[in-house]
C-alpha positions in Angstrom: -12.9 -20.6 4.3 -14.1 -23.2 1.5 -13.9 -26.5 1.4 -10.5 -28.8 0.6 -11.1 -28.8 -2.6 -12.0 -25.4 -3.4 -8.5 -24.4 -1.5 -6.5 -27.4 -4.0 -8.5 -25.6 -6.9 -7.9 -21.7 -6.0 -4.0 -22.7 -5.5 -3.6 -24.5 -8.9 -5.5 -21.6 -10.9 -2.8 -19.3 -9.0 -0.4 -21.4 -9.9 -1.6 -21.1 -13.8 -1.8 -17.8 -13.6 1.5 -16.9 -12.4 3.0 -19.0 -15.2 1.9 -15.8 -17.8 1.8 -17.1 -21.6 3.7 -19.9 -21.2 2.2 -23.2 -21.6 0.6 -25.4 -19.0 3.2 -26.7 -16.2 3.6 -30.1 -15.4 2.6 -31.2 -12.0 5.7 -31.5 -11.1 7.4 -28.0 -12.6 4.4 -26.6 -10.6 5.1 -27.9 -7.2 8.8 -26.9 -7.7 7.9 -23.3 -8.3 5.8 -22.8 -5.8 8.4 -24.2 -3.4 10.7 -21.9 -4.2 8.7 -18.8 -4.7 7.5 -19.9 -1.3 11.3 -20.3 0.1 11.8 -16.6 -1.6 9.0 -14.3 -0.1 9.5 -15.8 3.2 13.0 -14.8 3.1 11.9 -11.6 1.5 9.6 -10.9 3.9 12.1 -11.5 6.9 14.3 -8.7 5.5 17.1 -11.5 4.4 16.9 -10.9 0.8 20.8 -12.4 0.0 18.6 -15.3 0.8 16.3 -14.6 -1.2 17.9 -14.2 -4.5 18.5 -18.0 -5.0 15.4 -19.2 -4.8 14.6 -16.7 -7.0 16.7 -17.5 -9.1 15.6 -21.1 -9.4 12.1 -20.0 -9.7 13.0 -17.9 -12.9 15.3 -21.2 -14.4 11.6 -23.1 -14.1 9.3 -20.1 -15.6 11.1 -16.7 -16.4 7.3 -15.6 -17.7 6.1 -15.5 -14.6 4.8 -12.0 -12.8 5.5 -12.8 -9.0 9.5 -13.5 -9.3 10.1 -10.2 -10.9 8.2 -8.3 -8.6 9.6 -9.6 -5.4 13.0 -8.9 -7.5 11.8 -5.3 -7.6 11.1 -5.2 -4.3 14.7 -6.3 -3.5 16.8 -3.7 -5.5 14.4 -1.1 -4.3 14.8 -2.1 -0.5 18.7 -2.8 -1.5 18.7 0.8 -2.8 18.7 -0.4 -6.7 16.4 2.0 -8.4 17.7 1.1 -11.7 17.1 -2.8 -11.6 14.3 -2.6 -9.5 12.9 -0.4 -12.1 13.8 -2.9 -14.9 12.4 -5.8 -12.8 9.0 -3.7 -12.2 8.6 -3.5 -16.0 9.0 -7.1 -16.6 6.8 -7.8 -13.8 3.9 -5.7 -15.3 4.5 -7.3 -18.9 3.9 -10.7 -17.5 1.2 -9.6 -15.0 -0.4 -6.6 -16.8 -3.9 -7.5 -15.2 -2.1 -7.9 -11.7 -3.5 -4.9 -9.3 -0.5 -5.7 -7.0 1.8 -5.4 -9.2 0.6 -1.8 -10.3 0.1 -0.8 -6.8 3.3 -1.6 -5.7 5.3 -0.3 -9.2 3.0 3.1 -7.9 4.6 2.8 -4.4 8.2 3.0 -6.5 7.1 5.5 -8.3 6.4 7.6 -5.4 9.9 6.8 -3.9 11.4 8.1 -7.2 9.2 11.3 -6.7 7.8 10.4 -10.1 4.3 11.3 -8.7 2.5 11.6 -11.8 3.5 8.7 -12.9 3.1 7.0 -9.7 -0.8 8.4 -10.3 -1.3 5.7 -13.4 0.1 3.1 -11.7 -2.0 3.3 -8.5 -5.2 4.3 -10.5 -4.9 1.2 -12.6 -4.3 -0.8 -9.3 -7.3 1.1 -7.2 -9.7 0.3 -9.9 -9.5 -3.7 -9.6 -12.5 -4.0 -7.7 -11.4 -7.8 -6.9 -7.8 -6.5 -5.5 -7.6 -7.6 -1.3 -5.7 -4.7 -0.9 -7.6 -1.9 -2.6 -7.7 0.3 0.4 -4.4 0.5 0.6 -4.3 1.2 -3.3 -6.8 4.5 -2.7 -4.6 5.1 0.2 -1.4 5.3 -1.5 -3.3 7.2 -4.8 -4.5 9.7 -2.5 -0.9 11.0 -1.0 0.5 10.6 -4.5 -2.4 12.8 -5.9 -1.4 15.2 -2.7 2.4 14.9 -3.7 0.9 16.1 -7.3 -0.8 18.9 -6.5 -4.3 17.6 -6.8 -5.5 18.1 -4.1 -9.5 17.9 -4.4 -8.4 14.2 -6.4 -6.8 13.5 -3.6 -9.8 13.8 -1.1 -11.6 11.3 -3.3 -8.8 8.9 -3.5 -8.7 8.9 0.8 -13.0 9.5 1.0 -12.7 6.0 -1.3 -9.8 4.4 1.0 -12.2 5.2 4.2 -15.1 3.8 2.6 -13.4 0.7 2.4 -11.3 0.7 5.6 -12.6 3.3 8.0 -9.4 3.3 10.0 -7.2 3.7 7.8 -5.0 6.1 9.7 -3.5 8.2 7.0 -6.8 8.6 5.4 -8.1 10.0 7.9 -5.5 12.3 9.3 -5.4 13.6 5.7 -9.2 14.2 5.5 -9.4 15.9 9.0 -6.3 18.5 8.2 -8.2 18.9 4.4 -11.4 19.4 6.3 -9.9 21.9 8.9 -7.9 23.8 5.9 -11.2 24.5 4.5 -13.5 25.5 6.9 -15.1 22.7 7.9 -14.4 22.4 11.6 -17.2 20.1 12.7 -16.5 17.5 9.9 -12.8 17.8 10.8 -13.8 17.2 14.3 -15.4 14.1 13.5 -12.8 12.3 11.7 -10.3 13.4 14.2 -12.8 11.6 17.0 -13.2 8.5 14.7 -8.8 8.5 14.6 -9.0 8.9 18.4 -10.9 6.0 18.5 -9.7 3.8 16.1 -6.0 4.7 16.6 -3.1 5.4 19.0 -2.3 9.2 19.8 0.9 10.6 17.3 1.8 14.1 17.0 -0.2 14.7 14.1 -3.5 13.2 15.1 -2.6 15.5 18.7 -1.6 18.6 17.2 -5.0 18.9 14.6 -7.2 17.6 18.0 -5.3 21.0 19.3 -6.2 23.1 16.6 -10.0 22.2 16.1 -10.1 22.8 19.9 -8.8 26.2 19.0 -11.2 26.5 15.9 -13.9 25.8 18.4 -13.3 27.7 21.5 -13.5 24.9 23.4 -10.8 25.7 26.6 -11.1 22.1 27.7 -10.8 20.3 24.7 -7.6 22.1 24.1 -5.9 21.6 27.0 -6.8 17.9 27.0 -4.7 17.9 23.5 -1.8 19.8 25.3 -1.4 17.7 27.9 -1.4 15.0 25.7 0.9 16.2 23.3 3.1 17.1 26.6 3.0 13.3 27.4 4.4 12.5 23.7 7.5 14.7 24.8 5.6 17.4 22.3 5.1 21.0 23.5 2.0 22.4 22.1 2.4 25.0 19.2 
């Protein structure tokens, strides 16, 4: 975990760094503005973002250079149905935090929303390719089903093969992978990614219905009926 001081030290250089190209913060600016972009994303994350907002808006009166603010702005209007000023507030977001791979990953996420998927493709790129980022599982992840949405699908493989590698549950990844696998032929590979979901993973219809079909695929009677009973006791009939 570090020491005290390490902590005090990582917290001030994110501290500096959210303040963009402005100059250096007093002490005192500093602890302001991280007590309300604290106040904010804890509203934010609670779903109250009328809450949020004013804090916000306090933070921005302090530093309106800095990244964070304008992204959780842009995850507002987007939740709030804004496409427009979320957009806007995604691009001032990425002006003041260009070398941010959240901010990139989550302008992708938009992106996608907006069925904008090649678009959405740079974004998430640029954010999968921050080796440093604490979420770059989730960054392949999201690449891969907007490379899928684009109609590339072999780029797409590589974008969930990468997610796995890093997160080897990673349910969509691997639902993805075993239905890519199964598509093309390769049942025994298919099976073993549907095994590793089975393990890592509650049952869902999807997971159920491909266990169904590679049981099929294999002539394997017991196997099959195993799936169908399961997918019974999800209130699913078996197709």
């Amino acid at each position: 975990m570090g020491s005290p001081g390490a902590r005090r030290l990582a917290a001030l250089l994110l501290t500096l760094g959210l303040w963009g190209c402005q100059g250096a913060p007093s002490q005192e600016q500093a602890a302001r503005f991280d007590a309300y972009m604290a106040l904010a994303e804890g509203y934010a994350d609670a779903g109250d973002f009328d809450r949020a907002r004013r804090p916000l808006a306090s933070a921005l009166e302090i530093n309106d250079r800095a990244w964070r603010p304008h992204l959780i702005l842009a995850r507002i209007y987007d939740a709030a149905g804004e496409p427009e000023l979320a957009e806007a507030a995604f691009r001032r977001a990425r002006r003041f935090g260009a070398e941010q791979a959240e901010v990139h990953n989550d302008y992708g996420v938009f992106l996608y929303g907006q069925r904008r998927y090649e678009e959405a493709v740079v974004a998430l790129r640029r954010a999968a390719e921050d080796a440093d980022f604490p979420a770059r599982a989730v960054a392949f992840e999201n690449l891969g089903q907007a490379l899928e949405a684009a109609e590339a699908p072999d780029a797409a493989r590589d974008a969930y093969q990468r997610a796995l590698a890093l997160a080897p549950c990673a349910q969509r990844p691997l639902l993805a992978l075993t239905r890519w696998y199964l598509t093309e032929g390769d049942v025994p590979r298919a099976r073993s990614l549907a095994e590793r979901f089975a393990r890592c993973a509650p049952d869902n219809e999807e997971s159920l219905t491909l266990a169904l079909a590679i049981a099929r695929r294999l002539g394997d009677p017991d196997a099959e009926a195993e799936a169908a009973r399961r997918l019974e006791a999800l209130g699913t009939s078996a197709p």
